[in-house]
C-alpha positions as CSV (number, residue, x, y, z in Angstrom):
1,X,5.4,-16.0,4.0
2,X,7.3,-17.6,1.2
3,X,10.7,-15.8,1.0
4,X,11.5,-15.6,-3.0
5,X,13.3,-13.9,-5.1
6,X,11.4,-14.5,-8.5
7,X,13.0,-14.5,-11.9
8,X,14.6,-11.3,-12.9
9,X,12.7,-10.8,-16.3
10,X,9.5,-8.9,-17.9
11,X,6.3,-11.0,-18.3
12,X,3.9,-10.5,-21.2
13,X,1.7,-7.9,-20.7
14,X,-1.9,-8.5,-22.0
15,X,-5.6,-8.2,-21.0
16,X,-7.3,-10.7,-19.1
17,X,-9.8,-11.9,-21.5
18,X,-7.2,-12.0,-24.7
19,X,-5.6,-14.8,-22.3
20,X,-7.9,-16.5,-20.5
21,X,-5.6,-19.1,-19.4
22,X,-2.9,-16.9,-18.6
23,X,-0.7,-17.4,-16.0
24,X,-1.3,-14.4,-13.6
25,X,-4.4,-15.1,-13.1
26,X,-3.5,-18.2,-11.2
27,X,-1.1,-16.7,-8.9
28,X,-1.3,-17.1,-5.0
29,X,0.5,-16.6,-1.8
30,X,0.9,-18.4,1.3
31,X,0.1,-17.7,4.2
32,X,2.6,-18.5,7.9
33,X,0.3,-21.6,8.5
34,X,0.8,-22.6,4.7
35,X,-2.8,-21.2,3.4
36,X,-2.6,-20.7,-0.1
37,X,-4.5,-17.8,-1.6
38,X,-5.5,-16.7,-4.6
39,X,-4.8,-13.1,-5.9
40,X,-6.8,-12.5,-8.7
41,X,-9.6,-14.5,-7.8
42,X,-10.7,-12.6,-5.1
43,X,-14.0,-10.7,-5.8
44,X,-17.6,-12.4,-7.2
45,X,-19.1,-9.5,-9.0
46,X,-22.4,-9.1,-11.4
47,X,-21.8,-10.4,-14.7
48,X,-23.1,-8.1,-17.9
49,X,-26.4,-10.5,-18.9
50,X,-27.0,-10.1,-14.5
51,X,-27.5,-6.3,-14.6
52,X,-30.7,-5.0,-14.9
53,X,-32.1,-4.5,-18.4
54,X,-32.4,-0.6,-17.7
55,X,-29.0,-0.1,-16.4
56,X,-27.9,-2.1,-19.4
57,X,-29.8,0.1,-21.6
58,X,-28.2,3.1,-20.0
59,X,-24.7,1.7,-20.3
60,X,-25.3,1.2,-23.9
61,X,-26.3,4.9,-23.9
62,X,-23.3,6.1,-22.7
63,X,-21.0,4.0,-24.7
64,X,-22.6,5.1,-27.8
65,X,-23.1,1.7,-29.3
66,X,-24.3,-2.1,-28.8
67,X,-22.3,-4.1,-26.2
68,X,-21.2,-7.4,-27.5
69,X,-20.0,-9.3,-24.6
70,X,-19.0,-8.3,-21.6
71,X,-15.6,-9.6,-18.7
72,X,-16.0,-9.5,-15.3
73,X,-12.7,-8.9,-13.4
74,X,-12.0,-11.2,-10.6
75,X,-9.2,-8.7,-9.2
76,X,-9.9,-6.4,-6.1
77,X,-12.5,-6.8,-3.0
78,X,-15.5,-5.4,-4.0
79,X,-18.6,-6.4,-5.2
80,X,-19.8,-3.6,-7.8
81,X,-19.8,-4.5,-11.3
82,X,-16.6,-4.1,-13.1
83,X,-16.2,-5.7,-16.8
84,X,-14.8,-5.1,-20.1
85,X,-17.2,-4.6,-22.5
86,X,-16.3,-5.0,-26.3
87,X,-18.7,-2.5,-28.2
88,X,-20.2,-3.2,-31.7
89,X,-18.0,-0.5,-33.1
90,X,-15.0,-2.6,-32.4
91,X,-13.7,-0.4,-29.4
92,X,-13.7,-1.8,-26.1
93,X,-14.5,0.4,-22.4
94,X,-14.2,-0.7,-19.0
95,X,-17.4,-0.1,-16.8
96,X,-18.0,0.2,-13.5
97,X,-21.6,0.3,-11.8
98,X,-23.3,0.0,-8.6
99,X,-26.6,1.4,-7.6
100,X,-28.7,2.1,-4.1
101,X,-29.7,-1.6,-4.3
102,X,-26.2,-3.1,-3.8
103,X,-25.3,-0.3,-0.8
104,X,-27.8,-1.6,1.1
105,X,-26.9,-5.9,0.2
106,X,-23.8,-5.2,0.7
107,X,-23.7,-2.9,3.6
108,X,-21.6,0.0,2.7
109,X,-21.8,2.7,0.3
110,X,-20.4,1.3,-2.9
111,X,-22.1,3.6,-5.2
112,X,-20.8,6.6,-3.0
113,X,-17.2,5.5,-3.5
114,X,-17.7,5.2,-7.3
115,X,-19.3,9.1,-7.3
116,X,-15.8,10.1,-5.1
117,X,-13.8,8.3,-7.4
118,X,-15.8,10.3,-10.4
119,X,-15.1,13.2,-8.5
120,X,-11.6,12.8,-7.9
121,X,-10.3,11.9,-11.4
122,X,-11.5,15.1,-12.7
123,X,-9.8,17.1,-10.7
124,X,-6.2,15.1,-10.0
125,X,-3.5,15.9,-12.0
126,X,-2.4,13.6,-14.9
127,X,-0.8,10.6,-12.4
128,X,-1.1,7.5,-15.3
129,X,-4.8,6.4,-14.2
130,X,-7.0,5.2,-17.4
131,X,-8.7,8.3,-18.4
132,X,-12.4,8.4,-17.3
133,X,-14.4,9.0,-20.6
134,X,-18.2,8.9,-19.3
135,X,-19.7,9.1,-15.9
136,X,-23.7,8.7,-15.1
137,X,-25.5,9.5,-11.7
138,X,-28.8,8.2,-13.0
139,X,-32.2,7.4,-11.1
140,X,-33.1,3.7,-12.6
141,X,-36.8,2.5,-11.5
142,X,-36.6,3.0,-7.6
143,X,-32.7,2.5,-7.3
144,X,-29.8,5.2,-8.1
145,X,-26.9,3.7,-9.9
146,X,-23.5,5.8,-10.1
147,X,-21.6,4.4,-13.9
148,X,-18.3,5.3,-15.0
149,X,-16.9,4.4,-18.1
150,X,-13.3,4.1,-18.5
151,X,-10.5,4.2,-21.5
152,X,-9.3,0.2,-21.8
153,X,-6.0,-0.7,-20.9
154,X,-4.8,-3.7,-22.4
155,X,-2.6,-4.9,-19.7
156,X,-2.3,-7.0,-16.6
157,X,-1.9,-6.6,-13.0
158,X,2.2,-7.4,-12.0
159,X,2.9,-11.2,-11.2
160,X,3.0,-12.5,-7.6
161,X,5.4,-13.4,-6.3
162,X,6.4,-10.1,-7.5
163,X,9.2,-10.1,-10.3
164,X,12.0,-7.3,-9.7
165,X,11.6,-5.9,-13.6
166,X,7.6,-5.6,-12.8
167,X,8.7,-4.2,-9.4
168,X,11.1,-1.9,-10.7
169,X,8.5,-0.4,-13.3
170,X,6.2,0.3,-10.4
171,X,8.9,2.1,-8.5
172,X,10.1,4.4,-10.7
173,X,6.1,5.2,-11.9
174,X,5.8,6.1,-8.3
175,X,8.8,8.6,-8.8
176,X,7.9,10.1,-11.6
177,X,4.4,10.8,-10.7
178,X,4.9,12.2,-7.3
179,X,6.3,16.0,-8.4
180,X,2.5,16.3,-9.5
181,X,1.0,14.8,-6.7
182,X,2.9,16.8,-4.5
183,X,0.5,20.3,-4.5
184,X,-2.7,18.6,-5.2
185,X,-6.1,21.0,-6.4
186,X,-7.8,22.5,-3.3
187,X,-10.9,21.9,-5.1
188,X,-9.9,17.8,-4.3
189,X,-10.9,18.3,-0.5
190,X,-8.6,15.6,1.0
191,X,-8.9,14.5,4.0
192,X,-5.6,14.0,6.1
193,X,-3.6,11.2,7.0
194,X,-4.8,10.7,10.4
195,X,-8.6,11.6,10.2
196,X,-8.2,8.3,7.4
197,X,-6.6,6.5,10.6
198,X,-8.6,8.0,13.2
199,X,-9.7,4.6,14.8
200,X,-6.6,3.2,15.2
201,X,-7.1,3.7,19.2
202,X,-9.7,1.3,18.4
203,X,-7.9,-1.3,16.6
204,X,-5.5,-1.2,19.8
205,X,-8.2,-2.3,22.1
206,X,-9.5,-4.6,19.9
207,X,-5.8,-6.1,19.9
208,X,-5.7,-6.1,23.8
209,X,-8.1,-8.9,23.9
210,X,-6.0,-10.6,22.1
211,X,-3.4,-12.9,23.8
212,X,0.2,-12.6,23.5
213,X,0.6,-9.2,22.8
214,X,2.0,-7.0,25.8
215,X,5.4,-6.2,24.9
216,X,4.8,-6.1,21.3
217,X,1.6,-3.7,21.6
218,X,3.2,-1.5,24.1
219,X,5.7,-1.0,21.2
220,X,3.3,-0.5,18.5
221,X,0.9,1.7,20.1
222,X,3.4,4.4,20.8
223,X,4.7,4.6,17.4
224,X,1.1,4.5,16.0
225,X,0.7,7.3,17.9
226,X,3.6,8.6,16.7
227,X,2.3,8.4,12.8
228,X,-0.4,11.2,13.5
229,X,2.6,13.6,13.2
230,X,5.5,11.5,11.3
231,X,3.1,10.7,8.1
232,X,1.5,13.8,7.5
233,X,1.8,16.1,4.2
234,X,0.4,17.6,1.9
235,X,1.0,15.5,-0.9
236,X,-2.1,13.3,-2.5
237,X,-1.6,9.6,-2.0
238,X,-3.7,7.1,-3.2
239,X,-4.0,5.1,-0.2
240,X,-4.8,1.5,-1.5
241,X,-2.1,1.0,-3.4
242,X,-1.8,-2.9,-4.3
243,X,-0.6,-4.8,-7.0
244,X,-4.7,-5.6,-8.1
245,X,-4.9,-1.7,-8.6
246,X,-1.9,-1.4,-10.9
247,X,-1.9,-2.3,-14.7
248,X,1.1,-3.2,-16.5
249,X,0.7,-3.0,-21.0
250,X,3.0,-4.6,-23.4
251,X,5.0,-1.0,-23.8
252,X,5.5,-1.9,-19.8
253,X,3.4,1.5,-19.1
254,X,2.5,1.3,-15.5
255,X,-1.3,2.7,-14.9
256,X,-2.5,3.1,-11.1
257,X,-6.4,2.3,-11.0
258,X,-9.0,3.1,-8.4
259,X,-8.3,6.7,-7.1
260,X,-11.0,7.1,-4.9
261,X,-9.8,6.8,-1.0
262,X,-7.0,9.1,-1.8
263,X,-5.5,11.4,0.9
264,X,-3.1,13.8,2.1
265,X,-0.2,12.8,3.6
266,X,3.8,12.5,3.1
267,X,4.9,11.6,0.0
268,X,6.6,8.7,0.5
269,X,3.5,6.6,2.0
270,X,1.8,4.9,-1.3
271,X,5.8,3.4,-2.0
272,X,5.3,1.8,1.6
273,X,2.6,0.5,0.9
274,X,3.2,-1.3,-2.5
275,X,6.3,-2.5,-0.8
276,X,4.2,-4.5,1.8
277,X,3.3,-7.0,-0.3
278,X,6.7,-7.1,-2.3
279,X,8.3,-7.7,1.1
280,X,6.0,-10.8,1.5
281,X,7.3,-12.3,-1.5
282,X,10.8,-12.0,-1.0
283,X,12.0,-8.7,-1.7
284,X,14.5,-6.6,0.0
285,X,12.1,-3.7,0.8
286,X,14.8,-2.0,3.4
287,X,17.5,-1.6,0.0
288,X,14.6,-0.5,-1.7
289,X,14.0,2.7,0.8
290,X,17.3,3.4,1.2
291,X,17.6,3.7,-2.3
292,X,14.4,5.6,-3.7
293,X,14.4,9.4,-4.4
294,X,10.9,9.1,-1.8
295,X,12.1,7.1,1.0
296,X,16.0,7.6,1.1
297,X,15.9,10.4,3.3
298,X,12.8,9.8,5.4
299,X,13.2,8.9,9.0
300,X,13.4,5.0,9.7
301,X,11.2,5.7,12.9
302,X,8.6,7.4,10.3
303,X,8.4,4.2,8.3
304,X,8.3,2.5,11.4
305,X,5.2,4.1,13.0
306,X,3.4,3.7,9.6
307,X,4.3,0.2,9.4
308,X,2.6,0.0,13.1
309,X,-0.8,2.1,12.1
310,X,-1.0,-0.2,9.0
311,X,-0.5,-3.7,11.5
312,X,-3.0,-2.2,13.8
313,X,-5.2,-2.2,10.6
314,X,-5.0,-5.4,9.4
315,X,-5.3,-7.0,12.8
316,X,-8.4,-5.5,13.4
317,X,-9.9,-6.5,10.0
318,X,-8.7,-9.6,9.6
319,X,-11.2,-10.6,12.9
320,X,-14.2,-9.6,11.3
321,X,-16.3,-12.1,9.3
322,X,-16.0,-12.9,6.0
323,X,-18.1,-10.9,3.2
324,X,-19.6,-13.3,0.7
325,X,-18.6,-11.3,-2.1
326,X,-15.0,-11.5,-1.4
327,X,-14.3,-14.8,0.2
328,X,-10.7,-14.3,0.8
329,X,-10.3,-10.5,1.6
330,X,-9.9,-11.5,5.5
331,X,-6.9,-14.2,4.0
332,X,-5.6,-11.7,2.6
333,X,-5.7,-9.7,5.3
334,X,-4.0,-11.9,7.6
335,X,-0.9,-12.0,4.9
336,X,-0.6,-8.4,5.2
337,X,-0.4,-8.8,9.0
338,X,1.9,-11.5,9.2
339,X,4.0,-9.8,6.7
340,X,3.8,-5.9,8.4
341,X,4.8,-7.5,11.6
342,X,7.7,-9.9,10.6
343,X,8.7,-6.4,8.5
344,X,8.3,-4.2,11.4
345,X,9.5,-6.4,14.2
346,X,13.1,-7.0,11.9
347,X,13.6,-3.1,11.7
348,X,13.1,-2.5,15.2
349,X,15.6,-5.5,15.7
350,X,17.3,-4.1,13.6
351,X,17.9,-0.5,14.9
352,X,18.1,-2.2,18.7
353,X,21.6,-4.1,17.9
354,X,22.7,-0.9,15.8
355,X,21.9,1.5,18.8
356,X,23.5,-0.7,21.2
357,X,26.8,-0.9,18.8
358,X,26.4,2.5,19.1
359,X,26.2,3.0,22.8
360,X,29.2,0.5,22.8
361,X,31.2,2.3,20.4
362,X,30.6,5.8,22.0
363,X,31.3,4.2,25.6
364,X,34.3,2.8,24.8
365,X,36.0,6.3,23.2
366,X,34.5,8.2,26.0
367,X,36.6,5.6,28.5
368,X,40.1,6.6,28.8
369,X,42.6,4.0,28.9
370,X,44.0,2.9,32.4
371,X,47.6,4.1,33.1
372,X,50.6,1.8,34.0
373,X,50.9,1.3,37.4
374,X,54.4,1.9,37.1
375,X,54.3,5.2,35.0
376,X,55.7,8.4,35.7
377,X,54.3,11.6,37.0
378,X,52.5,13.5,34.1
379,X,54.2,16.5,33.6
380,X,52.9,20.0,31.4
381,X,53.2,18.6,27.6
382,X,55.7,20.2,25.6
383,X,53.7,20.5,23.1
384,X,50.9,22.3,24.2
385,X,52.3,23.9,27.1
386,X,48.7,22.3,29.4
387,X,48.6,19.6,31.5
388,X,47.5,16.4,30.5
389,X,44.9,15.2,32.5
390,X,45.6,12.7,34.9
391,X,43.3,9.6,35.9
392,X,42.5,11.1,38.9
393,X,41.3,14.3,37.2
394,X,39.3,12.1,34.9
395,X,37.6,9.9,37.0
396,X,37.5,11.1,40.8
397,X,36.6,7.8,41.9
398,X,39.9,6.0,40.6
């Protein structure tokens, strides 16, 4: 990865299609072997005019007015449709739609995640997500399709490279919000950390037909193993926290997007997370966790072992083939594994030379010093009235 430090300063905040040419939407990274990829080009979804007339029709419903013209995001990895939509009435909504028809194209159960995330955002607390105004479970000719309207944002996803101002927002939203993500509703029915990670004995095999790996696996597989216990908590965590799920508006109002694969687990995961791509660009990530109200007094070792479940991840996923909805998701993938790795491999470097200067340090107060050859009998100290100890006493073996 590129190691940068970007510009210190606030970037214009604005909606995508206000500023088409913007520059944010032409932002990439790199990958070790110098691949360059795009981040907010990453996801070919239906356009408006492509959706079936009747699930236009019932979109139109819903909004309560004609839809002008519609913009479909290129952020993200998925194929359902997501677009603004500026309404006749001069108001604008964000939609997003996906029916039977693309679950079984596609493969997985997109219009199931977009009822959970439905779900979800009417029961969470208030954590800064745009406020869902509509949602539709509607039969449509011989397909189901699952809608949501949204409340527009008129902002943008942070800049990559990441800018320290943009970063900093971020941080503190994650502070401030996680008091009321810390007891979420029952009613949410979260699954825990490690029934989300359950496979991760998987992903270990999968890595052990892979060459190169021994020492380093050995390593990670015992501290993924050690995440089952070290990440868990009862806090609600979003999971899939990236910089293409975060909006940023002109008041610099930071708005997390996409609550469905939430979970419960410690507190200080969804900061992690973020972090990984931050640390990618450039960033010092390790100041960062020392520093934060989440991380600063979290085990190392805990970071550690989730920095280990979520390399085991992308390793696994990185080796399957590529969707053709998302032509880069298995780049990206590979970023986040090159960058987990060189992250986790410099903390456990890291700790190694500290716990050996440690070792060191302790050894050489526990050594006593060697006594002249020519010294005198020790005698009962004055002081104390006890005898010092002699070398003799001290090591039986002198």
């Amino acid at each position: 990865m590129t190691a940068t430090d970007p510009a210190d300063s606030p970037s214009s905040s604005s909606s995508a299609p206000d500023v088409a040419g913007a520059d944010w939407q032409h932002d990439r990274v790199s990958t070790n072997d110098g691949v360059a990829i795009p981040v907010r080009a990453t996801a070919r979804r239906p356009a408006w005019d492509r959706l079936p007339a009747e699930a236009r029709r019932a979109i139109r419903s819903a909004a309560g007015c004609e839809v002008l013209s519609g913009w479909s995001a290129g952020t993200g990895f998925t194929p359902g449709f997501a677009s603004r939509l500026e309404l006749a009435d001069g108001s604008r909504v964000f939609v997003k739609a996906a029916s039977s028809a693309d679950d079984a194209l596609h493969g997985w159960a997109l219009s199931d995640a977009y009822r959970e995330e439905a779900r979800k955002l009417l029961l969470l607390p208030e954590v800064g997500s745009p406020r869902l105004l509509w949602h539709h479970d509607v039969q449509i000719g011989s397909e189901r399709w699952m809608i949501l309207g949204f409340e527009y944002v008129d902002g943008a996803p942070p800049r990559r490279p990441w800018r320290r101002h943009q970063l900093q927002l971020v941080l503190d939203k994650l502070a401030a919000i996680a008091p009321v993500l810390a007891d979420p509703p029952a009613e949410l029915g979260l699954a825990r950390f490690s029934d989300d990670f359950a496979d991760y004995p998987d992903w270990i095999a999968s890595a052990r037909t892979r060459a190169g790996d021994g020492g380093w696996l050995q390593t990670v597989e015992a501290l993924a193993g050690e995440s089952v216990e070290r990440c868990a908590g009862n806090s609600c965590q979003h999971l899939d926290l990236r910089d293409d799920n975060i909006l940023i508006d002109a008041a610099e109002d930071v708005w997390i997007c996409d609550w469905n694969s939430v979970s419960r687990a410690a507190p200080w995961i969804d900061l992690v997370c973020v972090l990984l791509s931050a640390r990618g660009d450039g960033h010092d990530c390790d100041a960062i966790l020392a520093a934060h109200p989440l991380t600063r007094e979290v085990d190392p070792r805990s970071v550690d072992a989730l920095l280990a479940l979520l390399w085991l991840y992308f390793s696994d996923r990185r080796q399957q083939p590529v969707p053709p909805h998302s032509p880069h998701l298995r780049d990206h993938q590979t970023w986040y594994a090159e960058v987990t790795r060189g992250w986790l491999a410099e903390r456990l470097s890291l700790g190694a030379a500290v716990s050996t200067l440690d070792s060191s340090a302790a050894t050489h107060r526990a050594t006593p010093s060697k006594p002249q050859t020519n010294a005198p009998a020790q005698h009962p100290s004055e002081a104390t009235g006890h005898e010092t100890p002699s070398k003799s006493q001290t090591n039986p073996d002198g």
